[in-house]
C-alpha positions in Angstrom: -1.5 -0.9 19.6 -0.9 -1.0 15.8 2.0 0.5 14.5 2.5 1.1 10.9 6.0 2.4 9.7 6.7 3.5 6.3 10.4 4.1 5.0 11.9 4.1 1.5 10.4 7.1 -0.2 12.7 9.4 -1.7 13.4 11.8 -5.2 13.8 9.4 -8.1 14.3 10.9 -12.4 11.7 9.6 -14.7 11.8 5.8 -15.6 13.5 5.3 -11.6 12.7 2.8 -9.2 12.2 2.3 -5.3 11.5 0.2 -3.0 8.9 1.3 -0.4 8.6 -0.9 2.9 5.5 -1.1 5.8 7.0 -2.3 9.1 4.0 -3.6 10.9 3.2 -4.6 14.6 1.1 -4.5 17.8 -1.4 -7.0 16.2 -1.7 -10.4 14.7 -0.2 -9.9 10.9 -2.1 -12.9 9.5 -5.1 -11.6 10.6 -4.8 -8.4 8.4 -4.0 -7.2 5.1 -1.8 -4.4 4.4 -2.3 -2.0 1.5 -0.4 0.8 0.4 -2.7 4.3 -0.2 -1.2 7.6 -2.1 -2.2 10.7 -1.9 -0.9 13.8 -4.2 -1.0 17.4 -3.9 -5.0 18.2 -4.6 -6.0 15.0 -5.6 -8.4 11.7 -3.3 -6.3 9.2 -1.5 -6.5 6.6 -4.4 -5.7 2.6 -3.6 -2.5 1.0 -4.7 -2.3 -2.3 -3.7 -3.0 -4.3 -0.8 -1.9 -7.8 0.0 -2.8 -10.8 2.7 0.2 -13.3 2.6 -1.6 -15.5 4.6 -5.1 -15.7 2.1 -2.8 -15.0 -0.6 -5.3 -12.0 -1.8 -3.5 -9.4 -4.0 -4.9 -6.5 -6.1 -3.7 -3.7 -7.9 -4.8 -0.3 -8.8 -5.4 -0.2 -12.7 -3.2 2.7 -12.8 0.1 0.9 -11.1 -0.4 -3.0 -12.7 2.6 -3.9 -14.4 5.2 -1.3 -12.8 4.5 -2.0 -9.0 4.3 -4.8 -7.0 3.7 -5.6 -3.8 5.0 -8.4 -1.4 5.2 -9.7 2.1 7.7 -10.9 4.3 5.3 -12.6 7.3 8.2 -13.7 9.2 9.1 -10.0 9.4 5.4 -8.5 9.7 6.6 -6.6 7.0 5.2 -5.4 3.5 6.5 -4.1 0.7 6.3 -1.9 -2.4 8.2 -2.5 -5.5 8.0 0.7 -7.7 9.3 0.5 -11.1 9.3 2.7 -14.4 8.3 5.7 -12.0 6.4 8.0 -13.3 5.4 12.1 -12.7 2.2 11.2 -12.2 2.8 8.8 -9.3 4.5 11.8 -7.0 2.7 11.1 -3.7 2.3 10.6 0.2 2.2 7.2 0.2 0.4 5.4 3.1 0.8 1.9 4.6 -2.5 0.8 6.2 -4.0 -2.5 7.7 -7.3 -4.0 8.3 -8.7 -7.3 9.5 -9.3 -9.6 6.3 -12.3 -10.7 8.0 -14.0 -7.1 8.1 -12.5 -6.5 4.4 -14.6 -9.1 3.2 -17.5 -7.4 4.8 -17.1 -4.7 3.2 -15.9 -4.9 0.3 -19.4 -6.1 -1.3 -20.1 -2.4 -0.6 -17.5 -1.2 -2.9 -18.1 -3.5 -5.7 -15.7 -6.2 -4.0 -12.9 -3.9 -4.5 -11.1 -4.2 -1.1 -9.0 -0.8 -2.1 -11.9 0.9 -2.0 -13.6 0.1 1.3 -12.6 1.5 4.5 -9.1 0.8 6.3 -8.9 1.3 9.9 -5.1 1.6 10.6 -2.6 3.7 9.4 1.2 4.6 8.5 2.2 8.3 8.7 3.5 8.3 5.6 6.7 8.8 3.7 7.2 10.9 0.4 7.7 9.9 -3.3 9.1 12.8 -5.5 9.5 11.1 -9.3 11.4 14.5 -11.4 10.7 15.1 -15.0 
């Protein structure tokens, strides 16, 4: 069974950082890529980054490039989520979710080869980011 458990969300001031980590397992974490979704009050569930250590694909959501990066520790089958220079604006849900690279690469054609946008399969319960003005 896949398990997804996110931890490391929290109330941060204006210009703050944290550190958001994706415990994964109950599958094969090389097979997969793990991305991290957010979702605010009223808004879509919009993309922030996903990552496959083991195909070394990486992408960003236009909105987060340059403050947040993501990274992988595949010994640990664990991702995670740098957050820096924290904003108002990025006060979200914030999801972990996973998905065969192989069916990513399926579908992404779909969604003009953007992998954030295609369907994910598997997913985190979520842990809350508050960022105070």
């Amino acid at each position: 069974e896949v398990q997804l458990v996110e931890s490391g969300g929290g109330l941060v001031q204006t210009g703050g950082s944290l550190r958001l980590t994706c415990a994964a397992s109950g599958f094969i974490f090389d097979d997969y890529a793990i991305a991290w979704f957010r979702q605010a009050p009223g808004k879509e569930r919009e993309g922030v980054a996903c990552i496959s250590g083991m195909y070394s694909i990486i992408d960003y959501a236009d909105s987060v490039k340059g403050r947040f990066t993501i990274s992988t520790d595949r010994d640990k089958a664990t991702v995670y989520l740098q957050m820096d220079s924290l904003q108002p604006e990025d006060t979200a849900v914030y999801y972990c979710a996973a998905e065969r690279v192989r069916k990513l690469a399926e579908r992404a054609p779909n969604y003009s080869g953007d992998p954030l946008a295609a369907p994910w399969d598997y997913w985190g319960q979520g842990t809350q980011v508050t960022v105070s003005s």
